[in-house]
C-alpha positions in Angstrom: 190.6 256.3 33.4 187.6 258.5 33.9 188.1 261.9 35.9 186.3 261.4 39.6 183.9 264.0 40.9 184.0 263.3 44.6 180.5 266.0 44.8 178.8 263.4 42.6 179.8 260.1 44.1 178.9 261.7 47.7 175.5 262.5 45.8 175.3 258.7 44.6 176.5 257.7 48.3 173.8 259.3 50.1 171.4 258.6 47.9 171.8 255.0 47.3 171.9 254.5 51.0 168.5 255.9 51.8 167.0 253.9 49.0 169.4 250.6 50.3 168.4 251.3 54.1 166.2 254.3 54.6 169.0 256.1 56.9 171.6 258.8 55.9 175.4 257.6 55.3 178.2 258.3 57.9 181.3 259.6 56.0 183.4 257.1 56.8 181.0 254.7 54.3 181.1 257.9 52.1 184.5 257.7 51.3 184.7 253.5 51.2 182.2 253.9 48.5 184.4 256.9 46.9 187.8 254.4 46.7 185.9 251.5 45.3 184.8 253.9 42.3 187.8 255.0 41.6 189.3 251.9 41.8 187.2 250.1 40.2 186.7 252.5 37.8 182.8 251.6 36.8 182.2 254.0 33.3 178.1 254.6 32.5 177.4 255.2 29.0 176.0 258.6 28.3 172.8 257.3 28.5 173.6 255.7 31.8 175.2 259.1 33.0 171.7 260.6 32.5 169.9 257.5 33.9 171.8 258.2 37.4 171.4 261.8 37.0 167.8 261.7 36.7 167.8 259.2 39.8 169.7 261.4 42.0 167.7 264.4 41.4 164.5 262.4 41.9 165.5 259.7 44.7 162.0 258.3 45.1 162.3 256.6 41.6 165.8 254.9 42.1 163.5 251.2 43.2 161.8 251.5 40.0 164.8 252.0 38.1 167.0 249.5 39.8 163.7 247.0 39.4 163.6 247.6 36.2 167.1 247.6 35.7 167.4 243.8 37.3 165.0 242.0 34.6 166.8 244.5 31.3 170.4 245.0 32.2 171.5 243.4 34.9 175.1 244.4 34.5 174.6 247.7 34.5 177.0 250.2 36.2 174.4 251.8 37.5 173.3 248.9 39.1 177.2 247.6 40.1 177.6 251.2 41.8 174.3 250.4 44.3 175.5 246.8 44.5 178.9 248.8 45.9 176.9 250.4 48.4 174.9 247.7 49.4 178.2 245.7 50.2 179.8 248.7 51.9 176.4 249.1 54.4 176.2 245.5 54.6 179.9 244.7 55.8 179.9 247.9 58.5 179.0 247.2 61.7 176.7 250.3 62.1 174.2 249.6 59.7 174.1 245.6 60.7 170.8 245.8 62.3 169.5 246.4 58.7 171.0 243.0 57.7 170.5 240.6 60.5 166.7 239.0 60.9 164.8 240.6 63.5 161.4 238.9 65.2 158.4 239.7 63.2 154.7 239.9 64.0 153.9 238.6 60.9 156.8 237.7 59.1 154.0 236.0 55.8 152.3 239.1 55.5 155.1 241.6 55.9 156.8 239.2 52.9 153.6 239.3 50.7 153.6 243.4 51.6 157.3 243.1 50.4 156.5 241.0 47.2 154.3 243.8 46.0 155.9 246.5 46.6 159.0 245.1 45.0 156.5 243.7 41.7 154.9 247.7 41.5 158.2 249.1 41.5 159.6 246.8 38.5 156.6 247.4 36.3 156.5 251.3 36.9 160.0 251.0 36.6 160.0 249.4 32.9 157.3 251.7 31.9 159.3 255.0 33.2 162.6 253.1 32.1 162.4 253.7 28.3 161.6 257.7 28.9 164.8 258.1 31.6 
């Protein structure tokens, strides 16, 4: 069983929760995300390790990674760890608002807006992914 840094998985937390939902973590979702690593005991090859490393320190890429990440490995532990997060956020009553549909001006255009942003992450993200 791999040693747990509690600094880096409070780093991985907060991060992955601003790119999930664009609003900082409460510690209580902090340390939910903290017992399902250690319990579930996700290992990231060394190549992995510096993947989420690079992500971390450079938050604004972790779409493009996790994009590219979808179509080339989707079982990656990087991508099981924001998976983790995303059910953590999604099942706490705080965050719900970010989860339940809301009325939209225009839901067809905000979808399209969506649809591109999502298909210019994935391609800059397989581009960048090969250098990370």
């Amino acid at each position: 069983m791999q040693t747990v840094d509690e600094a880096q998985l409070t780093r991985e937390a907060i991060a992955f929760t601003r790119y999930l939902i664009s609003e900082d973590v409460d510690a209580q979702s902090i340390e939910l995300y903290s017992k399902a690593q250690q319990k579930l005991n996700i290992t990231l090859s060394e190549n992995e390790d510096q993947r989420l490393n690079f992500m971390l320190n450079h938050a604004f890429i972790i779409g493009m990674i996790d994009g590219a990440l979808a179509l080339q490995s989707p079982q990656s532990g990087i991508r099981k760890k924001i998976y983790i997060m995303l059910a953590i956020l999604e099942s706490d009553p705080n965050y719900a608002k970010h989860f339940l549909p809301q009325e939209q001006r225009s839901p067809f255009l905000q979808l399209i807006g969506l649809g591109i942003k999502a298909a210019f992450n994935t391609l800059t993200g397989l581009i960048l992914l090969p250098w990370i």
